[in-house]
N, C-alpha and C positions, 0 to 999 in steps of 0.2 A: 504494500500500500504506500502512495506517493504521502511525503510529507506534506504540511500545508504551506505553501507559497506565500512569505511575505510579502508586505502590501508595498511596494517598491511599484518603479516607474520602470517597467522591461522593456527592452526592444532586442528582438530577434534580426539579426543579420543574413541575408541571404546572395553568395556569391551565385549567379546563373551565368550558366552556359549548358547549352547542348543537352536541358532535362526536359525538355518541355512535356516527354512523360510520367514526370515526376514532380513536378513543383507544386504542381496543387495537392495534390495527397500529400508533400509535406508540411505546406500550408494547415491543411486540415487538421491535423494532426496535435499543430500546436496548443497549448493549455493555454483557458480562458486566462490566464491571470498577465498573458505578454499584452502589453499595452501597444506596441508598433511590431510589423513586420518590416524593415526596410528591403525589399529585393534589390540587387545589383544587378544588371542586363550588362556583362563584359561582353560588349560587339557580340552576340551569341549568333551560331548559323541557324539556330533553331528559335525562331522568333519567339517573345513571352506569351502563352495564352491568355492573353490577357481578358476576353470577354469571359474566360472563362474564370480568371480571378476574378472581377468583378460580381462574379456572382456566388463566390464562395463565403463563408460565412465569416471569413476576415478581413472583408473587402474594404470596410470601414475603416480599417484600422492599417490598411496597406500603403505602403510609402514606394514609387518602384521609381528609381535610377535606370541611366543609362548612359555607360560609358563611349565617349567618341571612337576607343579603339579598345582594342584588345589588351587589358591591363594586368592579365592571371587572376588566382585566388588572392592573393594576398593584395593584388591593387581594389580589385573587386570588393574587398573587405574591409582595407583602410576607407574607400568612400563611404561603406555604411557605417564605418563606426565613427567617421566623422559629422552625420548624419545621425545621429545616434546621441551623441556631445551637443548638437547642434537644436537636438528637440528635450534637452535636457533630461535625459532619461538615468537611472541609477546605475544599471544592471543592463550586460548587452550580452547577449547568447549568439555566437557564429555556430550558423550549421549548413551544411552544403546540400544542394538542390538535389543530389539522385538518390534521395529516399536510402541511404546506406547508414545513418544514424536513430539511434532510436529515442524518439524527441521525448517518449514517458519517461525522460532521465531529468527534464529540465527542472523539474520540483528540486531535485537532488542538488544540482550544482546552484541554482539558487539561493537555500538553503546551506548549504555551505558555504558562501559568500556572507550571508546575512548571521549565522549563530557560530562559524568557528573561526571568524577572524583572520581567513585569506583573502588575499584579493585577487586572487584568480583559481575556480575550480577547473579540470580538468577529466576525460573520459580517459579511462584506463584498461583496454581490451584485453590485458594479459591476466586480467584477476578471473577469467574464464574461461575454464578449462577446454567445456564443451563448445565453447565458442572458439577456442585455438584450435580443437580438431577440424573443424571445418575451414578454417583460416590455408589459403595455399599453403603448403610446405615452403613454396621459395623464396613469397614473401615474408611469410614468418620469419625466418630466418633472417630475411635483410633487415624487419623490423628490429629484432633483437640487436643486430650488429649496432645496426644505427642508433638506436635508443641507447647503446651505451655510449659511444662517442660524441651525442650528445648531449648526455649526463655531463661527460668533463668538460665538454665546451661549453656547454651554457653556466656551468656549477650547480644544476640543480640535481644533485646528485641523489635525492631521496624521492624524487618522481620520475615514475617510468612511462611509457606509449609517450613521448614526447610529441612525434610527430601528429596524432591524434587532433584532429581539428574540431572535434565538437570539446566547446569550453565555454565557459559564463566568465565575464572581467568586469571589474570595479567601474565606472565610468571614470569616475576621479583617477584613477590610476592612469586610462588612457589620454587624460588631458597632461598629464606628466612628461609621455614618451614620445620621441622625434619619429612618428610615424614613415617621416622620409627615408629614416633606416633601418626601417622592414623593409625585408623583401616583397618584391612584388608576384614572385612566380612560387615554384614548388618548396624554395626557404622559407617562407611565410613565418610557419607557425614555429621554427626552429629559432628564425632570426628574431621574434616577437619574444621568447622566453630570453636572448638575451639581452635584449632591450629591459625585461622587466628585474632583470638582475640586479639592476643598479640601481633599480627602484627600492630594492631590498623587497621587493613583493612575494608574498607568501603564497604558495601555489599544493592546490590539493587535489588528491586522485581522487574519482570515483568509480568504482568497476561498472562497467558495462560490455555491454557483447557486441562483438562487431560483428556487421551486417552486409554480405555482397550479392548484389541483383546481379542485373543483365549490364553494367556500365563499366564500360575498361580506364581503366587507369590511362593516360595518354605516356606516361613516365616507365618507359619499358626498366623490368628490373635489373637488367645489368651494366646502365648507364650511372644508378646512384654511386657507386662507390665514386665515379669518377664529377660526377655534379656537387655531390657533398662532401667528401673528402678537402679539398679544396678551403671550401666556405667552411668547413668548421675549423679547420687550422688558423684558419684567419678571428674565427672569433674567439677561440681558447690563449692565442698569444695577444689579441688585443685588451681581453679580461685580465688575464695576468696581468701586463705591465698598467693597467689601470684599478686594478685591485691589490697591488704589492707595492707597486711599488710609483704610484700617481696620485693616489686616495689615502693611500696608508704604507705604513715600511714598517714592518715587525721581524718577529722570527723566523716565520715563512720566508721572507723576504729574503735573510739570509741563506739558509734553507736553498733557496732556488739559484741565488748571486752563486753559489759555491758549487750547490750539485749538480748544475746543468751542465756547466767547463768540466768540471771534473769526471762526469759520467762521458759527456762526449769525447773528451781526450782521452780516455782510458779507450773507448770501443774505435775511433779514428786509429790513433798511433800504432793498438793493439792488431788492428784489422791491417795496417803497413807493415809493421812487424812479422807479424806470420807473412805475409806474400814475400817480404825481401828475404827474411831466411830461407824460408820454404822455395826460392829460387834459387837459393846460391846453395843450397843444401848444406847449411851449416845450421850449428846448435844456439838460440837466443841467450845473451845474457841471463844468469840467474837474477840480477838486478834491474834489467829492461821487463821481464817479466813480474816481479814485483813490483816495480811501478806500475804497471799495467792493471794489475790484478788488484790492487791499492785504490788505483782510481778507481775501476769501474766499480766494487763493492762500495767504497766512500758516497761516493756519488750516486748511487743509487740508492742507500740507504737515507742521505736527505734528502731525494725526491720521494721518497715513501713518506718522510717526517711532512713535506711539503702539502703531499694526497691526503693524507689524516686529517690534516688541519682546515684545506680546501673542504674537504666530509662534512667535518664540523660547523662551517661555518655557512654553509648551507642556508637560507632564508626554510625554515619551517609554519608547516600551518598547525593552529593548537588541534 
């Protein structure tokens, strides 16, 4: 049984493209208590049904954009949610148009914004088992990968399905963050958690079961490693030097000034070492090799002390 929905000022976000078999059933769907629907029309091939929203029973309450060009989910998304700020609304819910979310969760994440003190809930597909069975095998998998590599690059290191685009946000929180540095395409929702980092925003899972129709992903999966790999290196070295050592200098700080040189020169010099021996066929210093073996343990040990502390220091929801 859903909880009761606080009496807040909701609006649901809706990126479209390409559902127009879908938008209105999940129009339909959503709970008396959203105050605005805003839908996004990104340049879509599949024009909006719109006589047909008009006649749905949240026609009243519909707000529908339309972008001059093709701006992704994540462009598609910043318009509503500044549309969103802009009708002064509390609480803004993103859910995507092909019916693959299950909107009887919005009570949830609602409520979790209003009684435990985060400012952003989140859908969490992994808390279901039965629902990972059905999940492809390959995606699964890529999800996993990814969900941890973006655990350290964001730092939120205590919420998982990161990429998970059904979530409810603070509004006040989105008037905070430089929406120009979200991403506009398939980093959206990656690049959004690290924007909310620095807000110190507190961010809470909520399990639910993912959901796949008849609608493909257009992001074939063995393009991610090489799309996100990338973008997250860029935001886990940007976080560091703006979290260690821009904002704050502690003992992490140190921590990472020490262990980085020292873990790399020890695997560099080591990895020289063995090729110039191992070609000349001759035996390594017993002292080249203890340096070696010096560094890399040294320094890896305070990148470990460095990981503990990044752990800890996590923004949690109560």
């Amino acid at each position: 049984m859903n909880p009761e929905v606080p009496k807040k000022k909701i609006a649901v976000v809706i990126p479209y493209y390409n559902a127009a078999n879908h938008i209105v059933n999940v129009i339909e769907k959503l709970p008396d208590a959203v105050d605005k629907v805003i839908v996004v029309d990104d340049k879509s091939l599949q024009p909006l049904p719109k006589e047909q929203l008009s006649t749905s029973s949240f026609a009243s309450k519909l707000v529908l954009l339309e972008n001059m060009e093709n701006m992704g989910v994540g462009g598609a998304s910043k318009r509503g949610f500044e549309e969103a700020i802009r009708l002064q609304t509390d609480y803004v819910i993103k859910v995507d148009a092909d019916d693959q979310m299950d909107t009887s969760y919005i009570p949830q994440l609602v409520v979790a914004l209003d009684r435990e003190q985060c400012e952003m809930a989140k859908g969490n597909r992994f808390r279901d088992f039965s629902a990972l069975k059905r999940m492809p095998v390959v995606r699964r998998m890529g999800n996993l990968g990814l969900s941890f590599l973006t655990k350290m690059a964001t730092g939120y290191w205590h919420n998982f399905d990161p990429t998970n685009g059904f979530f409810a946000i603070r509004t006040d929180v989105l008037k905070n963050i430089e929406l120009s540095k979200v991403a506009n395409r398939y980093f959206f929702e990656t690049s959004l958690l690290s924007q909310l980092y620095y807000q110190n925003a507190r961010i809470k899972d909520i399990p639910m079961p993912a959901i796949y129709g008849d609608e493909k992903s257009a992001m074939q999966v063995w393009k991610m490693p090489f799309v996100f790999f990338p973008e997250l290196v860029g935001i886990l070295v940007k976080r560091i030097i703006k979290t260690y050592f821009i904002y704050d200098f502690n003992i992490t700080s140190l921590h990472l000034l020490f262990g980085v040189p020292l873990f790399l020169f020890g695997v560099i010099y080591g990895s020289y070492s063995w090729w110039y021996h191992t070609s000349h066929d001759v035996l390594a210093p017993t002292g080249t090799i203890m340096i070696i073996t010096l560094s890399i343990i040294l320094g890896f040990q305070l990148l470990l002390q460095a990981i503990q502390y990044d752990i800890f220091r996590t923004p949690k929801a109560s």
